[in-house]
C-alpha positions in Angstrom: 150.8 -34.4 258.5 153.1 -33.5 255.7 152.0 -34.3 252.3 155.2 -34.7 250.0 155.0 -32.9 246.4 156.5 -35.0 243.0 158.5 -31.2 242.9 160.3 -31.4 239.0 160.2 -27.6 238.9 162.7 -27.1 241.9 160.0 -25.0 243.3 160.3 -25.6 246.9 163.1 -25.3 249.5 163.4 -29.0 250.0 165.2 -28.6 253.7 161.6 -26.8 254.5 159.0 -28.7 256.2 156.7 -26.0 257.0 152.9 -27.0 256.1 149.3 -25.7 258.1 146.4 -27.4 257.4 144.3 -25.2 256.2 140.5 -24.5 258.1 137.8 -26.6 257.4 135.4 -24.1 256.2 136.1 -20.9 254.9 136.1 -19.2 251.2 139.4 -21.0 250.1 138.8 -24.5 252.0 139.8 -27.4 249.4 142.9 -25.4 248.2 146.6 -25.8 248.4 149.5 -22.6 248.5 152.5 -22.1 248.6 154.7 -19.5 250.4 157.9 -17.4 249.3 160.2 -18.3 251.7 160.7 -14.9 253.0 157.1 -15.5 255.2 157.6 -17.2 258.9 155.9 -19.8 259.5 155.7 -20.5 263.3 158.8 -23.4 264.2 160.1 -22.8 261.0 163.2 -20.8 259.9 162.9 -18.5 256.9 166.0 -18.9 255.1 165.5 -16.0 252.3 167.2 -17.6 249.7 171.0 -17.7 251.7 172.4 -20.2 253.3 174.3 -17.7 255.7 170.9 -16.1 256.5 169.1 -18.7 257.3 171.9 -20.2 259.2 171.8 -17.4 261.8 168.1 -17.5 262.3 166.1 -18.9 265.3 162.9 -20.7 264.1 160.2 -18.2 263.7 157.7 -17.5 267.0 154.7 -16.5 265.2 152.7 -17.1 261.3 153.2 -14.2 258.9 150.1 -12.7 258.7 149.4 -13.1 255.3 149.6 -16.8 255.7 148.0 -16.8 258.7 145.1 -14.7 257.3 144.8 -17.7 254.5 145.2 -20.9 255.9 142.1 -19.5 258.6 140.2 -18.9 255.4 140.5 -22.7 254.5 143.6 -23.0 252.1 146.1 -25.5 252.9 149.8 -24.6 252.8 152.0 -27.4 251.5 155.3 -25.6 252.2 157.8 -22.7 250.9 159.3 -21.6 247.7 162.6 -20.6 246.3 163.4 -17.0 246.2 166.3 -14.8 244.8 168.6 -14.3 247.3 167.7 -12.3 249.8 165.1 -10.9 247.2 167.7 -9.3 245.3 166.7 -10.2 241.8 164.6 -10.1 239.4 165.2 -13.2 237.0 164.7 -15.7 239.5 168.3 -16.8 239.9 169.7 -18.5 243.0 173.5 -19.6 243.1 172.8 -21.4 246.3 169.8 -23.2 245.4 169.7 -23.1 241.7 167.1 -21.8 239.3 163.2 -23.1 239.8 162.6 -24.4 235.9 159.8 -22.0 234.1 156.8 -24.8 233.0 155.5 -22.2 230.4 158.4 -21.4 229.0 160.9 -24.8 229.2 165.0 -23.0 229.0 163.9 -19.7 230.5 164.1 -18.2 233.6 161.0 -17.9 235.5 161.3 -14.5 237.0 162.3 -13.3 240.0 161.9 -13.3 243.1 159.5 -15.0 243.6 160.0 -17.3 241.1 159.5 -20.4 243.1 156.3 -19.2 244.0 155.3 -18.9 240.2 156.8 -22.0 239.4 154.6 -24.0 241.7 151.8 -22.3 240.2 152.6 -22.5 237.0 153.5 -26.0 236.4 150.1 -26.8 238.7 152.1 -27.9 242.2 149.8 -25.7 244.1 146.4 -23.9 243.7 148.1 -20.0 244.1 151.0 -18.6 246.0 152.3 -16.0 248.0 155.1 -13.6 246.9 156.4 -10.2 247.3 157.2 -7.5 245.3 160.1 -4.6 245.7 161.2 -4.0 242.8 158.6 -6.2 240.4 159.4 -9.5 241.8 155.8 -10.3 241.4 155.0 -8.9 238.2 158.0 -10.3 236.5 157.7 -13.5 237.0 153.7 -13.3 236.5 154.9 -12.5 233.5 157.3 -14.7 232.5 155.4 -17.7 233.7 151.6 -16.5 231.8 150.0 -16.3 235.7 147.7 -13.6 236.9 149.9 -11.4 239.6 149.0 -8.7 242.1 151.5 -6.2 243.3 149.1 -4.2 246.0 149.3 -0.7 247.2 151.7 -0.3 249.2 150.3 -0.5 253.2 147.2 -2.3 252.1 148.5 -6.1 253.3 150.1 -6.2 256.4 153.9 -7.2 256.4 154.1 -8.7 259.6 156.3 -11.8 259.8 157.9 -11.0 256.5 161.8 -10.9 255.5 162.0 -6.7 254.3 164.1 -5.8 251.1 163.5 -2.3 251.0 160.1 -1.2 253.4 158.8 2.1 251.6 158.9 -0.1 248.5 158.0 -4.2 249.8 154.3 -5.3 249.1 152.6 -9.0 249.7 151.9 -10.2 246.2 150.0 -13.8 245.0 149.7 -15.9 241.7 147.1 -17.7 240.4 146.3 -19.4 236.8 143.0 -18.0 236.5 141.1 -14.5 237.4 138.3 -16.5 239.6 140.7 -17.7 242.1 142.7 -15.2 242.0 140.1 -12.4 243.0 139.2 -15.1 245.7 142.3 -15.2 247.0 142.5 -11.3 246.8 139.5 -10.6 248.9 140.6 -12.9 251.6 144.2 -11.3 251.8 142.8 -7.7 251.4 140.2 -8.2 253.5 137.6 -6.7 250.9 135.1 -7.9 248.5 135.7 -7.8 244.9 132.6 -5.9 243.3 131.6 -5.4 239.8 133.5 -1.9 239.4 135.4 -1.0 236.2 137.7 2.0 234.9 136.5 4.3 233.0 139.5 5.8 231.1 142.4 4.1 229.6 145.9 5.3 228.9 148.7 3.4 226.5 152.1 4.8 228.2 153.9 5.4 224.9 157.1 5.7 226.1 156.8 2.5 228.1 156.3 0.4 225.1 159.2 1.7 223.7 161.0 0.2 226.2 159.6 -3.4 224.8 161.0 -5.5 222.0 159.2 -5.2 219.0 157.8 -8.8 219.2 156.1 -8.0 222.8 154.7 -4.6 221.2 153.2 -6.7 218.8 151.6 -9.3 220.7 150.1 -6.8 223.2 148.7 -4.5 220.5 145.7 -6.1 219.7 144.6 -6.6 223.7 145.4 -2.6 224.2 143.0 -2.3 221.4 140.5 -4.8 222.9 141.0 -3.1 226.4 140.7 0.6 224.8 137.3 -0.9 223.1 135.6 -2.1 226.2 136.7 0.8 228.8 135.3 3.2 226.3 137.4 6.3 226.7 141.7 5.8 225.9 144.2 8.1 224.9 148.3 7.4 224.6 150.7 9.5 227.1 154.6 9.7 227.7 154.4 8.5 231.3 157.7 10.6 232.1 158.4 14.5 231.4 162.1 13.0 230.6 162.6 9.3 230.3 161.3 6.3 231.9 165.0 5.2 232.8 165.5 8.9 234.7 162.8 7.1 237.3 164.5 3.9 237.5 167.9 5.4 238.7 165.6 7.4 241.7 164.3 4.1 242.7 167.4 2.5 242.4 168.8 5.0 244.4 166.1 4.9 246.8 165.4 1.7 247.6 169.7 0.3 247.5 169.7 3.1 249.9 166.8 1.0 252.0 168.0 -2.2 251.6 171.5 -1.8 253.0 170.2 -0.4 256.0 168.3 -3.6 256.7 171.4 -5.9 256.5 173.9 -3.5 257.1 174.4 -5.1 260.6 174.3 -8.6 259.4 176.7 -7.9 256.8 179.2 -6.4 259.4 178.8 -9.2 261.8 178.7 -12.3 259.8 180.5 -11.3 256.3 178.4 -13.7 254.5 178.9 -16.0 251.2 176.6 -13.7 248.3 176.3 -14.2 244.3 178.3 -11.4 242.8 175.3 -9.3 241.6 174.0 -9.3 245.3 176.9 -8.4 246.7 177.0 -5.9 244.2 173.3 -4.6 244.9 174.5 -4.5 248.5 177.9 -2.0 247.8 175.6 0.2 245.7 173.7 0.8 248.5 176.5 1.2 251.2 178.3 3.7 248.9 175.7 5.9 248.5 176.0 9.4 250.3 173.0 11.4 252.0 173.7 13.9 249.6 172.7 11.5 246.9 169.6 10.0 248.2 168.2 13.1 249.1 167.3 14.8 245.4 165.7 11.4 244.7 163.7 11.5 247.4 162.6 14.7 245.9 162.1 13.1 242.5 159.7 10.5 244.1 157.1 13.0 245.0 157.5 14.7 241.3 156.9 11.3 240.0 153.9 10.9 242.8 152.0 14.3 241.6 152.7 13.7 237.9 150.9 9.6 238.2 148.6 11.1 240.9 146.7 13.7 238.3 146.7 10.8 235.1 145.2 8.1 237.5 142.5 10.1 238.2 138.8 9.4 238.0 138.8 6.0 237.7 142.2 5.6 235.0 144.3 2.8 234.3 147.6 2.7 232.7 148.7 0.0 230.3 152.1 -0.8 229.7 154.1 -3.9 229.0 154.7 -5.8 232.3 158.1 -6.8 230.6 160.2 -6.1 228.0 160.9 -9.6 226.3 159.9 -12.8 226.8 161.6 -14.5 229.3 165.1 -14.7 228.9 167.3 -18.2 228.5 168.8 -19.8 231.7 172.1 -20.0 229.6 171.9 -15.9 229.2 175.2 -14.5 230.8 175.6 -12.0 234.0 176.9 -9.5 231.6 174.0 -9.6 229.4 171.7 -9.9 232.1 172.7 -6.1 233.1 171.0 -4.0 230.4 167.7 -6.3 230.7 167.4 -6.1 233.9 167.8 -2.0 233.5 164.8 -1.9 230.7 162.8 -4.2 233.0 163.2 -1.7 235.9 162.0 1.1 233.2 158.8 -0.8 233.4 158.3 -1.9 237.2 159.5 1.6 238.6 156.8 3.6 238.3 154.2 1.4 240.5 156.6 1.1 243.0 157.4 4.8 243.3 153.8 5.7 244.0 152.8 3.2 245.9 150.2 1.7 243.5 148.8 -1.4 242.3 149.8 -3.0 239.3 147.9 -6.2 237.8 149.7 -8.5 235.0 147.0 -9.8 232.7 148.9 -13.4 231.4 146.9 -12.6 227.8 149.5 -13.2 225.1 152.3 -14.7 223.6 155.6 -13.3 221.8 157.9 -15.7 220.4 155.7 -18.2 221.7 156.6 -17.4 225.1 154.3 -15.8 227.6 154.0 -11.9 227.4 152.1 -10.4 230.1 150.2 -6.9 230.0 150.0 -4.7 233.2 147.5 -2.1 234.5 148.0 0.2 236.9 145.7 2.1 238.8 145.2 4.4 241.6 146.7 3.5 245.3 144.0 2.6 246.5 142.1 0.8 243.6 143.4 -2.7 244.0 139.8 -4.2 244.1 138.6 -2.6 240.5 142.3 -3.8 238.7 141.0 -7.0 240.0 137.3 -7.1 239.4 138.5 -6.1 235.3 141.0 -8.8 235.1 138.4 -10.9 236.0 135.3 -9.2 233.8 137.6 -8.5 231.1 139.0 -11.8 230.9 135.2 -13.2 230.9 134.2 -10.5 228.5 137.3 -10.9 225.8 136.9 -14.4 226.4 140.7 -15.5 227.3 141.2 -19.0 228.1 
């Protein structure tokens, strides 16, 4: 039986009826999710955010795995969220659909893309949700809504049943409000348990707080300080031998390179109706030569050794999830572009190695939401989420 939401937040695809009861026992039994609606849910189509897509889809023949994996673990999935289109985005704009409002932050965006997902969570629709993350479409709008948010190593949740932006890069990513449910949540979906580990070095990335206004600099101080405090052992680095935005162009050169291969054929056979900037995502990729992408798939693995030796032993990095506060609805295309540049300064470098990166909701600048990220070793998803949640206890954050 469907159980209709009071949606206000324009959270959920309302031409979506896909729900599963959740188990009746089980670690997460009494909960409700959500679901990006890039996941298939078996006799559903997954529309990904375009009408045009999701017109030329069959209904799905099988559960993603991820929401498989959590409605057999007792949560109860009430239906599926808005997404950027096609995932391309990281504001958490839809021209087809329209914008999911931001509870946290009323006249902002929520982030993107997965920002239906975060909306349902923020404004309290739904327990947690499920998103993904290319680019930082996880962390951004963890951010921009004040949620906890996961993007995982890359491999470590299976992608089965999914809608792929750019494969070397996509990762299953969740929300929650507090660090309880969501190391719960992480243990079902990573198939771990969350144990009492913690790191035991910290680094400040100098260079990526530059890239913040000076209002998020100065909210997240104080809790780099805290942090530095209760690891024990910190130190500030310059992440990059050049600059942080010399990364962002590899993976934007890498992963536009990815992502028009995987509609490339759709593209050609349907011509679909896209916003401009998707459109425009998709002719950056198609006009990029083999003679291009290959020196920055050489930069990856520079970028790979350098991250590689600082994560070491048990290190986190701490950096600004974004650079401002989430940005007014009302914000024009044009001035969109250079944010969403600095953002991709700050959500590169997790991507590019493959690692897990945690947004800690913590403070506020302009009082608006201003998340804090750690990154860690691929690998190491379990200890960025066994600090949230100590840390959180520890530092005692509401």
């Amino acid at each position: 039986m469907h159980v209709p939401l009071d949606d206000k937040l324009n959270a959920f695809c309302p031409d979506s009826r896909a729900y599963l009861q959740g188990a009746d026992q089980g670690p997460l039994a009494g909960l409700t999710f959500a679901a990006k609606d890039i996941f298939d849910v078996k006799g559903h189509v997954t529309g990904g955010g375009n009408p045009d897509w999701k017109a030329g889809q069959t209904a799905a023949e099988a559960t993603a795995w991820a929401v498989e994996v959590l409605v057999g673990a007792g949560a109860t999935m009430v239906g599926k969220t808005h997404t950027d289109e096609l995932t391309r985005g990281i504001l958490g704009v839809n021209a087809h659909y329209g914008t999911p409002l931001n509870p946290k932050a009323p006249g902002r965006v929520p982030g993107g893309s997965s920002s239906g997902s975060a909306a349902a969570v923020a404004g309290g629709l739904v327990d947690f949700a499920l998103g993904s993350d290319t680019g930082g479409s996880v962390r951004i709008p963890a951010g921009f809504c004040g949620l906890y948010g996961l993007r995982p190593t890359h491999g470590r949740i299976p992608l089965d049943g999914m809608l792929l932006q750019a494969p070397s890069y996509d990762t299953v990513g969740w929300f929650a409000r507090d660090p309880d449910l969501f190391a719960r949540v992480g243990a079902v979906l990573l198939q771990t348990r969350i144990g009492p580990i913690r790191p035991r070095r910290l680094v400040v990335a100098e260079d990526a707080f530059e890239v913040a206004d000076p209002s998020v600099r100065e909210a997240l101080e104080p809790l780099v300080e805290r942090l530095g405090s209760l690891i024990g052992l910190s130190s500030r680095e310059r992440l990059a031998p050049t600059s942080l935005s010399d990364w962002a162009a590899g993976q934007r050169v890498r992963a536009s390179s990815e992502s028009w291969e995987v509609v490339r054929e759709w593209i050609d056979r349907v011509n679909p109706r896209m916003s401009f900037h998707v459109a425009e995502s998709c002719l950056a990729g198609r006009s990029l030569t083999p003679e291009e992408v290959a020196p920055a798939l050489v930069d990856r693995q520079k970028v790979m050794a350098r991250m590689g030796a600082l994560l070491a032993g048990e290190t986190v990095v701490c950096l600004p999830t974004a650079p401002t506060p989430a940005p007014p609805r009302t914000q024009t295309m044009s001035e969109r572009r250079p944010l969403t540049s600095r953002i991709v300064q700050l959500t590169c470098t997790a991507g590019t190695i493959g690692a897990p990166q945690i947004n800690l909701p913590w403070a506020e600048a302009e009082g608006l939401p201003a998340g804090l990220s750690l990154i860690a070793a691929p690998g190491s998803d379990e200890m960025l989420i066994a600090f949230a949640r100590q840390a959180a206890e520890t530092l005692q954050i509401d």
